[in-house]
PLY file of the C-alpha trace (Angstrom):
ply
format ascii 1.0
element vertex 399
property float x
property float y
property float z
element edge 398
property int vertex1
property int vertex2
end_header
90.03 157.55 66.76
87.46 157.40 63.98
88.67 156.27 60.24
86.72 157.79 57.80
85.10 155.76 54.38
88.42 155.59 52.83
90.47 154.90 55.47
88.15 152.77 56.63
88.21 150.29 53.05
91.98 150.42 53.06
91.70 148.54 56.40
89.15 146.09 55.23
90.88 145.25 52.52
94.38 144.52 54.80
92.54 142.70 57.08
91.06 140.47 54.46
94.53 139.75 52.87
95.55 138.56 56.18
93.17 136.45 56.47
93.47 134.98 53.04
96.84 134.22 53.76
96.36 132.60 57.29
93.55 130.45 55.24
95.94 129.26 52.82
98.81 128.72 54.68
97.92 127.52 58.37
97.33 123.63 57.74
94.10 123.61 60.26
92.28 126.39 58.16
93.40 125.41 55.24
92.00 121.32 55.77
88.79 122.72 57.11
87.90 125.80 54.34
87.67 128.43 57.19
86.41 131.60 54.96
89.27 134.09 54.86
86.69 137.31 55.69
85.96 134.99 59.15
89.80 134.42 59.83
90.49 138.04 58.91
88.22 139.96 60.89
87.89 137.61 63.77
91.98 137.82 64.18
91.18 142.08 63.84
88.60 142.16 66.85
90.25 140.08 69.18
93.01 142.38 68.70
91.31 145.10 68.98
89.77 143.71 72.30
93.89 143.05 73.38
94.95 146.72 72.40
91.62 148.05 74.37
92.75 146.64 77.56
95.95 147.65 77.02
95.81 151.12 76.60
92.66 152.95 76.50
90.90 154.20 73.37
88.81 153.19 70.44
89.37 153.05 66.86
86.08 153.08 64.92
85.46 152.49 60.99
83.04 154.31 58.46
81.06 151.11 57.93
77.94 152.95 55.69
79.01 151.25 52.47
78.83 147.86 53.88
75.30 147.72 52.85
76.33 148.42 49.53
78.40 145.56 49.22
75.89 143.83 50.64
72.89 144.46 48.28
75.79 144.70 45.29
76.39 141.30 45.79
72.98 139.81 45.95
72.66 141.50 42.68
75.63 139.69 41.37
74.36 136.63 42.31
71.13 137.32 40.43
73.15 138.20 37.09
74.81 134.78 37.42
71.40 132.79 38.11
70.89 131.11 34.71
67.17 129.78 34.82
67.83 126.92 32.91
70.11 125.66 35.60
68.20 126.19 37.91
65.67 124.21 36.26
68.25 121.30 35.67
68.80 121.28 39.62
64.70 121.67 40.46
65.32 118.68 42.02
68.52 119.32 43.98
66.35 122.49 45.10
63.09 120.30 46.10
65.19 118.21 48.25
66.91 120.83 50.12
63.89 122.60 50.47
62.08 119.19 52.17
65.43 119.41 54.65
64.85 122.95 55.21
61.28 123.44 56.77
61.20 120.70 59.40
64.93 122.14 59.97
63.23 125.37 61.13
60.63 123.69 63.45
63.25 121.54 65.15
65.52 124.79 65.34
63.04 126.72 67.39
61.78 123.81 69.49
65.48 123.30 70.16
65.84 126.95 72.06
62.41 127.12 73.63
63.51 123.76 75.55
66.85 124.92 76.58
65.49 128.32 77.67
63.25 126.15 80.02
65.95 124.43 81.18
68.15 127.22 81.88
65.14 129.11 83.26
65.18 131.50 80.66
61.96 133.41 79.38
60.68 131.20 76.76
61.17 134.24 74.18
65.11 134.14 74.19
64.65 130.97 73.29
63.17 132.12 70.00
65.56 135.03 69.64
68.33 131.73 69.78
66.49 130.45 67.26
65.67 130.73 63.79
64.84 135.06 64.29
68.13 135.43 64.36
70.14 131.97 63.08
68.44 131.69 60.13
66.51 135.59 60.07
69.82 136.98 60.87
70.41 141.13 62.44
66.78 142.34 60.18
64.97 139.85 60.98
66.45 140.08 64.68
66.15 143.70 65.04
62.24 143.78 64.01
61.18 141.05 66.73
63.40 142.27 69.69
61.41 145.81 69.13
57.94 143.54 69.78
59.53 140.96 72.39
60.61 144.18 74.33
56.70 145.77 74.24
54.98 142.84 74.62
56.82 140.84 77.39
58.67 143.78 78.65
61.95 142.09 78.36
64.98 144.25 79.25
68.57 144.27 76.98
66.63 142.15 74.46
67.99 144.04 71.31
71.29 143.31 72.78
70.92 139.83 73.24
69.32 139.48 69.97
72.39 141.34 67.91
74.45 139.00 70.20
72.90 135.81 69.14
72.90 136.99 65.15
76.63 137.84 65.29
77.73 134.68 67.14
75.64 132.65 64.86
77.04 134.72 61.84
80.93 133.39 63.43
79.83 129.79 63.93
78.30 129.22 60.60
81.80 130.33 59.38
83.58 128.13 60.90
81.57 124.68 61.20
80.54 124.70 57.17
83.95 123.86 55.81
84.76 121.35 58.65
81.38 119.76 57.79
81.88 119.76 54.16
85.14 118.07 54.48
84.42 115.19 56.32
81.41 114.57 54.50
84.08 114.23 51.54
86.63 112.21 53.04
84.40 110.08 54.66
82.26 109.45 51.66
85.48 109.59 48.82
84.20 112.44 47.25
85.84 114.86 44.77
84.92 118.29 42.87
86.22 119.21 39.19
89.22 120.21 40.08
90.32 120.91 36.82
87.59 122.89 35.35
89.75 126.31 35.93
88.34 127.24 39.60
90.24 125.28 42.15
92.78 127.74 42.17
90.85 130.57 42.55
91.28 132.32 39.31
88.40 134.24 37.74
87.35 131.67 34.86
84.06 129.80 36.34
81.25 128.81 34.64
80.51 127.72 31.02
82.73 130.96 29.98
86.79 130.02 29.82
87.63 133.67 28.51
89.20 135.97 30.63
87.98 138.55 32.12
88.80 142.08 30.40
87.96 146.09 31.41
84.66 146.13 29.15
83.22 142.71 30.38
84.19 144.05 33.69
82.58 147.64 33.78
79.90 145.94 31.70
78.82 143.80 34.99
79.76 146.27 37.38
76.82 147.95 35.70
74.50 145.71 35.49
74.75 145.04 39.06
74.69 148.41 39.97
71.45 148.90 38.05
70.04 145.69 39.95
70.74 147.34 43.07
69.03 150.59 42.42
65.98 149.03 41.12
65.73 147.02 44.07
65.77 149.47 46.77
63.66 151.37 44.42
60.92 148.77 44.65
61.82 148.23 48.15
61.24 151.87 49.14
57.69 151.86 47.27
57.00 148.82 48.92
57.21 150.11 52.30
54.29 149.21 54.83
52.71 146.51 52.39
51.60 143.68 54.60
54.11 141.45 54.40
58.49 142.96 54.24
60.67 142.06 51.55
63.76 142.68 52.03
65.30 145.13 49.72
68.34 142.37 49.41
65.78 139.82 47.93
64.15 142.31 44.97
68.29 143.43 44.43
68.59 139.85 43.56
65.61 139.70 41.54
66.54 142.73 39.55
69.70 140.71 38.26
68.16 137.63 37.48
65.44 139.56 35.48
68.48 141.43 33.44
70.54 138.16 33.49
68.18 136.23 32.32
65.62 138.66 30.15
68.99 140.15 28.61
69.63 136.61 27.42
66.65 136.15 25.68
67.28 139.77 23.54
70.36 138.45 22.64
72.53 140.17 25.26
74.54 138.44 27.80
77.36 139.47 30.90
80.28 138.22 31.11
79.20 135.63 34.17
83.04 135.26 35.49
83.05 138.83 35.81
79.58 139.02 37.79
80.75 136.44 39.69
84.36 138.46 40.86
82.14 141.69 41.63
80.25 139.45 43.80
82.72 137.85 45.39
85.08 140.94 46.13
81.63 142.79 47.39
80.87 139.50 50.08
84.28 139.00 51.29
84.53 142.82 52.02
80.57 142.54 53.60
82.11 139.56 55.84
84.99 140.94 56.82
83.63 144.47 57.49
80.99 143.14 59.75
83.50 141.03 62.07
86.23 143.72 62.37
83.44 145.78 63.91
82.56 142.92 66.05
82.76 144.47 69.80
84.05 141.11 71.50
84.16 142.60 75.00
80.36 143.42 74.85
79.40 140.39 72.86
80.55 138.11 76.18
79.25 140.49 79.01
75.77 139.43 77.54
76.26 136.09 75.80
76.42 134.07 79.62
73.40 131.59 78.82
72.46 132.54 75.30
76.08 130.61 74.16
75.07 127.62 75.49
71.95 127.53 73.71
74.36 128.65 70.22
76.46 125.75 70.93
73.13 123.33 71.00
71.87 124.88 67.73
75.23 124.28 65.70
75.38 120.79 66.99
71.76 120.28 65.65
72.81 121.83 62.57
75.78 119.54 61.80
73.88 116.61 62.44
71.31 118.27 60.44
73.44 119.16 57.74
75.12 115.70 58.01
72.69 113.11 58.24
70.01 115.06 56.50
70.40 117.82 53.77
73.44 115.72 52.52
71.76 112.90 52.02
68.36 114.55 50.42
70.76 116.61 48.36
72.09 113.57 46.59
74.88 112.64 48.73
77.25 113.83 45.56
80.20 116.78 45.72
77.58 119.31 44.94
75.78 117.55 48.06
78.56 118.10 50.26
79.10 121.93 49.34
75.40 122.35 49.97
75.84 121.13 53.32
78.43 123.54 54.29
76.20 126.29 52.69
72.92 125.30 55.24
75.89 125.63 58.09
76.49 129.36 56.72
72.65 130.76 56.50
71.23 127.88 59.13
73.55 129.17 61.84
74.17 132.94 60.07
73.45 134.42 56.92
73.56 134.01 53.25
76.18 135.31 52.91
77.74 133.19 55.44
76.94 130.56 53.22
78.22 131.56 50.18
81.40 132.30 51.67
81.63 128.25 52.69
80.81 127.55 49.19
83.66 129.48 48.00
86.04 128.88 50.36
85.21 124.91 49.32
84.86 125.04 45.39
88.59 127.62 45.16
89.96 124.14 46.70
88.06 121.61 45.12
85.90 122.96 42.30
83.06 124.60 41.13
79.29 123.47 42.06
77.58 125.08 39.59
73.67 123.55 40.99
74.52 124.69 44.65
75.73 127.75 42.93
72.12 128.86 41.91
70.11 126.59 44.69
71.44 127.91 47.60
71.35 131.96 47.32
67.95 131.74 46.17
67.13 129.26 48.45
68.66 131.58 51.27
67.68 134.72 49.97
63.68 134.11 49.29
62.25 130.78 50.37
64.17 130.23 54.15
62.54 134.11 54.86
59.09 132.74 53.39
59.59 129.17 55.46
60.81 131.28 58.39
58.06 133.58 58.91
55.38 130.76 58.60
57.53 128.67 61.68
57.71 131.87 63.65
53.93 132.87 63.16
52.85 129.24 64.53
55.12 129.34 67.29
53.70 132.89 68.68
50.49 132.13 68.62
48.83 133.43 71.76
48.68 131.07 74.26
51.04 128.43 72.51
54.52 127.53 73.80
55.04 131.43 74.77
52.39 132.61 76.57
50.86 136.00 76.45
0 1
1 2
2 3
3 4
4 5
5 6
6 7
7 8
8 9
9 10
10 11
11 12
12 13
13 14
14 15
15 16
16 17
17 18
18 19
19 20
20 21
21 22
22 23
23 24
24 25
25 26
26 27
27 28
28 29
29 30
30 31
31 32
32 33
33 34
34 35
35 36
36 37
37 38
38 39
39 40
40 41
41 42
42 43
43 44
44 45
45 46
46 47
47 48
48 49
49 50
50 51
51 52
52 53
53 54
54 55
55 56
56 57
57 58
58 59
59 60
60 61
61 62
62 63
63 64
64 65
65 66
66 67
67 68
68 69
69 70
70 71
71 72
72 73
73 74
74 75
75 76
76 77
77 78
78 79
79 80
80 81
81 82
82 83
83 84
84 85
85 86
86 87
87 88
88 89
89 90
90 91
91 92
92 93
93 94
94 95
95 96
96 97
97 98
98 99
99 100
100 101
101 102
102 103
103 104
104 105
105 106
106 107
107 108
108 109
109 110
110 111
111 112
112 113
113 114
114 115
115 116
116 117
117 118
118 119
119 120
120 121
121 122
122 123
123 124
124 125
125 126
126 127
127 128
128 129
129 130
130 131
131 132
132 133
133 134
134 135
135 136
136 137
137 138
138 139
139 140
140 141
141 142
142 143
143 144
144 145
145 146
146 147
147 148
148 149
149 150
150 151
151 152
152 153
153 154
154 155
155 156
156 157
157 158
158 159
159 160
160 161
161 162
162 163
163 164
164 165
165 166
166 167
167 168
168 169
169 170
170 171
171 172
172 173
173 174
174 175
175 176
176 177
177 178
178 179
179 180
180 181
181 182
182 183
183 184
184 185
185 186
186 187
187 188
188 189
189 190
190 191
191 192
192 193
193 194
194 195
195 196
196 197
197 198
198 199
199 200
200 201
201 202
202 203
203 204
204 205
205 206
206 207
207 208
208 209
209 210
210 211
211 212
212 213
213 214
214 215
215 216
216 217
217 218
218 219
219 220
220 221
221 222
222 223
223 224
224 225
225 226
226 227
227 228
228 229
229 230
230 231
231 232
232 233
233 234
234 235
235 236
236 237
237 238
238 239
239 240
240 241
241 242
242 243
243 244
244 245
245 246
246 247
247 248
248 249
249 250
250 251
251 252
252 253
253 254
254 255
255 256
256 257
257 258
258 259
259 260
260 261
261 262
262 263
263 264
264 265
265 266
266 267
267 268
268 269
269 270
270 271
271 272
272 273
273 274
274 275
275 276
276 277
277 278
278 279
279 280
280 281
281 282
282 283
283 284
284 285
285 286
286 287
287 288
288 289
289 290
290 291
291 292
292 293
293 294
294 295
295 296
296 297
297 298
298 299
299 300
300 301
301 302
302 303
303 304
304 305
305 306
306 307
307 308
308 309
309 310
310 311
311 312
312 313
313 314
314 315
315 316
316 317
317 318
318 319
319 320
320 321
321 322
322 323
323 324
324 325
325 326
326 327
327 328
328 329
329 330
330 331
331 332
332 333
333 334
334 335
335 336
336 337
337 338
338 339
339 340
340 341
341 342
342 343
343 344
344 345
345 346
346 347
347 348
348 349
349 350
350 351
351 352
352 353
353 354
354 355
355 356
356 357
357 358
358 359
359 360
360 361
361 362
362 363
363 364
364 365
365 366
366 367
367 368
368 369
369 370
370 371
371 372
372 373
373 374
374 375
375 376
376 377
377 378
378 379
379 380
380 381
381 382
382 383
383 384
384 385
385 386
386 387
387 388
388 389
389 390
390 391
391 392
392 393
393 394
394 395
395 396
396 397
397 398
């Protein structure tokens, strides 16, 4: 059976109340800040997989606007992005950056040794690296295409989609786990009372509530961030080096964020901030109700047990390193369960640990800013320059 777009949304949108209320009600989730999209559509696919095996037949979902949400809400996050913020927390971004790029070499020399150990080619230890972990699906899909010319590797697109979407899973799930202890074991707490533990939609510097106009009024906004990135995107095409059309969608808003400031104008942020929200939870959950668990272990065999080396390196990573260059403070802590979410994932992976951590304890209004861009523009940048060294003909991976 095949669900059409609508249909298909109305099921999303069930499966993501489930999972909200399974987050805030089962005491394990709860204590750990498991993202509710992750609960949700996890729960959803292993059922699926159940009801497959059970009687035959498939039920398949209209999943072309996920992309929209997608790109929607990198363009929310840009319309929240206030500049001067960002230049309060230059340092809080330095430092994470310094954690970041040695992260990435570490990451890849991780893979490449346990692909040698397992007598892997030393390629899929690359593709269990920081292609897909940090590059996620895109960034996945472009080098299996070249791994499978140039070393004539068989099933490697499969194993590659299979290492993004188990990475996408585990940086859900270790972030708020992280996070936590790091906040127990150091006595830390969040602002609590500053109107966003609970979850409502009153964040930032703006207590007023959110009405229909402020509302449409950012819906707009976001939408016109969104077609002026793919716009740029599309003219953009074959220029030596990608951007991803998420990146300039996110540049559009923080252009009309922060230019519209200047002339005087400015959004509503708490409304930005609930399109963006709504438009990542729906992303998230979208992407693991669609999650074909059956096929995803009939290739995984060696590949998990190089997954379950990389998220060990990144909580120790996260741990021992980005919280203490981030300042070893709250904001430090939610950080750290962000780097789980795009180290091991995706940005939005990470965004969804920040929330799922500042609706319980607060808001972090530095990570808030720090980590999307960091995620969205200077990992790809950092990336690409790590990947480059380590193909170089004749080094580590021979040609």
């Amino acid at each position: 059976m095949s669900l059409p777009a609508v249909p298909s949304l109305l099921a999303a949108c069930l499966v993501l109340l489930v999972g909200d209320l399974l987050a805030r009600r089962v005491p394990l989730l709860a204590r750990f800040s498991i993202p509710a999209p992750i609960v949700g559509g996890l729960l959803f696919a292993l059922g699926a997989l159940l009801v497959g095996r059970l009687w035959s037949g498939t039920v398949t979902f209209d999943s072309s606007a996920k992309s929209t949400f997608l790109l929607l809400f990198f363009a929310s996050v840009g319309l929240t992005a206030d500049l001067a913020l960002l230049r309060k927390g230059s340092r809080r971004l330095l430092r994470f950056l310094a954690a970041l790029f040695p992260f990435l070499v570490a990451q890849n020399a991780l893979g490449l040794l346990m692909a040698v150990v397992l007598g892997l080619h030393p390629v899929l230890g690359l593709v269990a690296g920081s292609i897909t972990l940090v590059g996620g699906h895109g960034t996945g899909a472009a080098y299996a295409e070249r791994f499978a010319q140039d070393f004539g590797l068989l099933n490697v697109m499969g194993l590659t989609m299979t290492s993004a979407t188990l990475g996408l899973v585990i940086g859900g799930i270790i972030g708020g786990p992280v996070a936590e202890r790091l906040m127990r074991r150091h006595r830390l707490e969040g602002p609590v009372d500053d109107g966003k533990g609970d979850g409502d939609a009153v964040v930032g510097p703006q207590r007023t509530p959110i009405t229909t106009s402020s509302y449409i009024a950012a819906l707009a906004a976001g939408l016109a961030a969104v077609v002026v990135g793919q716009a740029i995107a599309t003219a953009l095409e074959g220029a030596p080096v990608t951007v991803p059309s998420f990146l300039w969608c996110l540049l559009a808003g923080l252009v009309l964020r922060n230019g519209g400031g200047a002339l005087g104008l400015r959004l509503h942020d708490a409304s930005a901030e609930l399109i963006g929200s709504a438009c990542l939870s729906l992303f998230l959950v979208w992407t693991m109700m669609t999650l074909d668990i059956a096929s995803v272990a009939a290739v995984a065999g060696p590949l998990l047990l190089i997954l379950v080396a990389q998220a060990v390196l990144v909580m120790l990573w996260s741990t021992f390193v980005v919280f203490r260059l981030a300042g070893r403070d709250y904001e430090a802590a939610v950080t750290s369960a962000a780097f789980c979410g795009f180290a091991m994932g995706a940005t939005a992976t990470a965004i969804a640990n920040m929330q799922a951590l500042t609706r319980r304890h607060g808001s972090a209004p530095e990570s808030a800013v720090v980590v999307p861009l960091v995620g969205a523009f200077f990992v790809d940048l950092m990336n690409l320059a790590v990947l480059t060294f380590f193909l170089l003909p004749g080094f580590i991976v021979g040609r």
